[in-house]
C-alpha positions in Angstrom: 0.0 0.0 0.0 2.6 2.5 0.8 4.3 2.3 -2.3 1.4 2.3 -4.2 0.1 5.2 -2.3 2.7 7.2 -2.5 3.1 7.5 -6.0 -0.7 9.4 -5.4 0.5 11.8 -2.9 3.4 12.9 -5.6 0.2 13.4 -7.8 -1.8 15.0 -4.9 0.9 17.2 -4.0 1.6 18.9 -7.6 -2.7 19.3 -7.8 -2.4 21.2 -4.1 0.8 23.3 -5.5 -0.9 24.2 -8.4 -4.1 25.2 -6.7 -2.2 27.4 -4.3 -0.4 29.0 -7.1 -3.8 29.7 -8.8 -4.2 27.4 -11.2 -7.2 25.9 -9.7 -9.2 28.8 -8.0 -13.0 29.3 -7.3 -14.3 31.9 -9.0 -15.8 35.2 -7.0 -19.0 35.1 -8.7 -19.4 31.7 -7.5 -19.8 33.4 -4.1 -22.7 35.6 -5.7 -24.6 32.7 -7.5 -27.9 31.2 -5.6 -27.4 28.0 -7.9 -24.1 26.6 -6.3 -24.1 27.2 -2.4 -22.4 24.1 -1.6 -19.0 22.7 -1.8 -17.1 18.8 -1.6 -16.5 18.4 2.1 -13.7 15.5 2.8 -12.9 13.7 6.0 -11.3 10.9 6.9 -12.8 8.4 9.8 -10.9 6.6 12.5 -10.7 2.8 11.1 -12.3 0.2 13.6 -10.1 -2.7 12.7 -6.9 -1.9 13.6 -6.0 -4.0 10.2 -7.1 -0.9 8.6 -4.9 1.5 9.8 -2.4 1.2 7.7 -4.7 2.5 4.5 -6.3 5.4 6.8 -2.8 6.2 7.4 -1.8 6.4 3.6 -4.6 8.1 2.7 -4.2 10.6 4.6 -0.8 11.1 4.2 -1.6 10.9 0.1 -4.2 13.7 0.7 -6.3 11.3 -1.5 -9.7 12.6 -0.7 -8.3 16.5 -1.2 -7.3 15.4 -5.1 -10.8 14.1 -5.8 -12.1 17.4 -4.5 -10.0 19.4 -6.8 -10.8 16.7 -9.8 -14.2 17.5 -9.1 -14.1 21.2 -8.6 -15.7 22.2 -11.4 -19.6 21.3 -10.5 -21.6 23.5 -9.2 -23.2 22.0 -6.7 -26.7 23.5 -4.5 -25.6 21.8 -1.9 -22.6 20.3 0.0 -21.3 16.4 -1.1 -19.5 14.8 1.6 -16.4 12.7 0.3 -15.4 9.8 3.9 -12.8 7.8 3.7 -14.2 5.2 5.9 -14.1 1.3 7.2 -17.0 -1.2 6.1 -17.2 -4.0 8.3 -14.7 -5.7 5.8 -16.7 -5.3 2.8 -14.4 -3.8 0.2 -16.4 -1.0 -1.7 -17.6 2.8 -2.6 -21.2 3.8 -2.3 -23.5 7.0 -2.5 -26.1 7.9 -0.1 -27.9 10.0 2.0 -26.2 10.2 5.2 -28.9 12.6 7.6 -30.1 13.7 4.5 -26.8 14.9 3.2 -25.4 13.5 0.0 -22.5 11.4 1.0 -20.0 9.4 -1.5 -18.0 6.8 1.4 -14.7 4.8 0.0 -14.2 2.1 2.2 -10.3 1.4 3.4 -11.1 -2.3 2.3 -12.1 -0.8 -0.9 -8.5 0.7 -0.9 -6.9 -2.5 0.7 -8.4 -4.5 -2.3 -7.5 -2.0 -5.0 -3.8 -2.2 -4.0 -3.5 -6.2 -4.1 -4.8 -6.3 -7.4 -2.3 -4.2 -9.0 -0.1 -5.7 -11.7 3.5 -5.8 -10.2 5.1 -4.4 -13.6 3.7 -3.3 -16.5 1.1 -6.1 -18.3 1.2 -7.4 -21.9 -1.0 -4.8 -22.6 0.9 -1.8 -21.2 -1.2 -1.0 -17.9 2.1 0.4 -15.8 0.7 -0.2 -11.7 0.5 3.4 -11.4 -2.1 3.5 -14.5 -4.1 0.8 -13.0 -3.9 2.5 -9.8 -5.5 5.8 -11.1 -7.8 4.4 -13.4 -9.6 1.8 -11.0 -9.8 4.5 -8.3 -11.3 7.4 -10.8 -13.3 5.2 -12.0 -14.6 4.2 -8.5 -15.2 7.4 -7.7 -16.7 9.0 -10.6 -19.2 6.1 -10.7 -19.9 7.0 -7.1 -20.2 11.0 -8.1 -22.4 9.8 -10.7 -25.0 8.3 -8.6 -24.3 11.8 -6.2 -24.9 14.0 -9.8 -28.6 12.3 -10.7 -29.5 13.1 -7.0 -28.4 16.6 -6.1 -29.7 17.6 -10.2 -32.6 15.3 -9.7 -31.9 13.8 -13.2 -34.3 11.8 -15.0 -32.3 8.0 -15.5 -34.1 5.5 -17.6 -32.6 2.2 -17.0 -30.4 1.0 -14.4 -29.4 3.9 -12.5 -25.6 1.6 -12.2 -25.6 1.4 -15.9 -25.8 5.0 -15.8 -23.2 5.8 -13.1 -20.7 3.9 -15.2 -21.4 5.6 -18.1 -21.2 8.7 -16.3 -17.7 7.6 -15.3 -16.8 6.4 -18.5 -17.3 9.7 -20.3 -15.9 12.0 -17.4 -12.6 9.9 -17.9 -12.7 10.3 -21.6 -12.9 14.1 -21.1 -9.4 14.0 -19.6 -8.3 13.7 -23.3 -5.7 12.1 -25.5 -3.0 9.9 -23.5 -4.2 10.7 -20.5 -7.6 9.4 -21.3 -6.1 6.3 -22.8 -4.0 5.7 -20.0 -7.1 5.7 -17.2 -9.6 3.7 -19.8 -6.9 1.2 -19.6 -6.0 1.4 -16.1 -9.6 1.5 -15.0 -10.4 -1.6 -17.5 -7.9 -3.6 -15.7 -10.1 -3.9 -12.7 -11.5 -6.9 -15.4 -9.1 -8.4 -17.0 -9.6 -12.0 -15.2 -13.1 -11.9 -17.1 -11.6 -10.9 -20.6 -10.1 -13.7 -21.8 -12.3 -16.4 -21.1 -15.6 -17.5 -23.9 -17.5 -19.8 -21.1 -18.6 -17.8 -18.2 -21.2 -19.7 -15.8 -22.9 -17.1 -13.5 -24.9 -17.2 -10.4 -28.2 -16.3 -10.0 -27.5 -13.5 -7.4 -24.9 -11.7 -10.2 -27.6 -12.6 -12.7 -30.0 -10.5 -10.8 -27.9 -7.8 -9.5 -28.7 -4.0 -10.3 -25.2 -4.4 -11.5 -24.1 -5.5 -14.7 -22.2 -8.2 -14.6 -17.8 -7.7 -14.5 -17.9 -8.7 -18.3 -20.4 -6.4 -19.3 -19.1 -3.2 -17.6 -15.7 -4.7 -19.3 -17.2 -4.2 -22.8 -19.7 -1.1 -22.0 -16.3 0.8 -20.9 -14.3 -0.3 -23.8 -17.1 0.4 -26.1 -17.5 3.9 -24.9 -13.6 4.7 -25.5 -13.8 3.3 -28.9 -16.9 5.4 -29.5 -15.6 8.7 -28.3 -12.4 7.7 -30.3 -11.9 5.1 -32.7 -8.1 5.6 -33.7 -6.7 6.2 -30.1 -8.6 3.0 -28.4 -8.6 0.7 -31.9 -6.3 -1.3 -29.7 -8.3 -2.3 -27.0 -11.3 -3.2 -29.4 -9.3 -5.7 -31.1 -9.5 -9.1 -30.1 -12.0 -8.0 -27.2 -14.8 -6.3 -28.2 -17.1 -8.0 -30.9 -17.5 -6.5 -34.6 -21.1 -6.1 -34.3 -20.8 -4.1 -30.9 -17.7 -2.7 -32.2 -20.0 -1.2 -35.0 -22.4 0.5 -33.1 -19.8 2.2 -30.4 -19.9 5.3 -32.1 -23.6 5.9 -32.1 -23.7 4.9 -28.5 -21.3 7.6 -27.3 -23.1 10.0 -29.4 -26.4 9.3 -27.0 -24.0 9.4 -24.0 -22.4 12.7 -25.1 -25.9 14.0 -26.0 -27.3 13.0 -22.7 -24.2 14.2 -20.2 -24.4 18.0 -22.4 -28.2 17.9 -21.9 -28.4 16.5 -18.1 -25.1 17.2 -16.3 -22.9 19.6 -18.4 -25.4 22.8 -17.2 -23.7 22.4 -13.8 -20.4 22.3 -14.7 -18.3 25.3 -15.0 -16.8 24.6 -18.7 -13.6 27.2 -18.0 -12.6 25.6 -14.8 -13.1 22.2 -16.1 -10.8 22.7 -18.7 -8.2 23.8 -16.3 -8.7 21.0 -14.1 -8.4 17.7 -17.2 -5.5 20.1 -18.5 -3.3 19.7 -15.7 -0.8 16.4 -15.4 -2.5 14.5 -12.9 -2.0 11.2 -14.0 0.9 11.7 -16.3 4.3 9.7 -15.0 6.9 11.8 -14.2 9.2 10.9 -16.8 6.5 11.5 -19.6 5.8 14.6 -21.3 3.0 15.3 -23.9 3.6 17.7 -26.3 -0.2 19.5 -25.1 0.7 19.5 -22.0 -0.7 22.8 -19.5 1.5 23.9 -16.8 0.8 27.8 -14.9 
């Protein structure tokens, strides 16, 4: 965990820097607009397994919870979103809800625990570096999470599964970091299923059958087909030898409804200025590697 971590609290650290050097600052007029009265509160809880501690202590230490904040700076919200680091009685997970009537997005340490175990040791076959599968898993997580928090505080309209949705959600808002970037988090976040990729017989049980989630296969493809959609040329990799040719076909028109639906529903709430500032900056860029597009104050 610490290692793993700490590569995020390199990232965390260069967000904060850049926000206290104005790269990343809240509009005055905010102060003056009715429509957004809240703001992203973060905390992190006391663990109550002391096997836990470990992760509370990392994640604190990563300022984990401040990144997402500034990630997710640019919705206006009409009221405050609580963002917990918390412990789950051992159940590895994220979920939204209404905690006292405040909208409240916990990330369970086990959650954290778990993420950290799964991720490859070196760079896989397909070129997911740790620190890729790291981000992308854990944005992913999150923004599916935010998702959920989105159709609540904007009372959006969701035909469907409302999990369907929140991945989709999560899908695009990762896309919108752009170019390598984007590639680089589709791909890490995609690795959260690569057991489920390579095998043609799956036999499922009746509880994943009925679940309000998809099953890990599905949410596989739907993620994959999304990138492909938004961009056929940059994610033409990951289609091939994964993604069918008749599903393949249609990934284009199925972003379009996605794009059409996020500009329609969610994209009113977002400051577009701000949001551009925030998927310019290198968070999830290595070190080493420099785009050519690259923002820096």
């Amino acid at each position: 965990m610490r290692n793993s971590l700490r590569g995020l609290l390199n990232i965390a650290m260069t967000a904060a820097a850049l926000s206290s050097a104005g790269a990343l600052t809240i509009p005055a007029a905010w102060a003056l607009d009715e429509k957004r009265q809240g703001s992203i509160q973060v905390s992190y809880e006391a663990p109550k397994d002391p096997a836990l501690q470990k992760a509370h202590e990392m994640a604190k230490e990563a300022n984990a919870l401040e990144m997402l904040r500034l990630v997710f700076l640019s919705f206006r919200l009409p009221e405050d979103l609580y963002i917990k680091a918390v412990s789950c009685n051992g159940v590895p997970n994220a979920y939204f809800f209404r905690e006292d009537d405040r909208p409240t997005i916990r990330i369970c340490y086990e959650y954290l625990q778990s993420l950290e175990k799964k991720l490859p040791k070196s760079p896989t076959p397909e070129g997911v570096t740790p620190r890729d599968a790291l981000m992308g898993q854990l944005l992913f997580a999150v923004a599916h999470e935010f998702g959920h928090a989105a159709f609540d505080i904007y009372n959006v309209p969701v035909l469907g599964r409302q999990e369907d949705a929140a991945d989709q959600f999560a899908a695009y808002f990762l896309l919108q970091f752009g170019g390598d970037r984007a590639h680089r988090l589709i791909r890490g976040a995609a690795h959260a299923y690569s057991e489920y990729k390579f095998t043609s017989r799956v036999t499922l049980s009746l509880a994943t059958l009925s679940s309000d989630h998809g099953t890990p296969r599905q949410r596989f493809y739907n993620l994959i087909c999304m990138a492909y959609g938004h961009d056929p040329k940059l994610f033409g990799a990951m289609v091939d030898g994964y993604l069918p040719e008749a599903r393949a076909k249609v990934c284009q028109y199925e972003y379009s409804n996605l794009k059409y639906a996020m500009k329609t529903l969610i994209t009113p709430h977002v400051d577009e200025e701000l949001a551009d500032k925030v998927v310019a900056i290198r968070w999830f860029t290595p070190p080493d590697h420099r785009e050519p597009d690259d923002w820096a104050p």
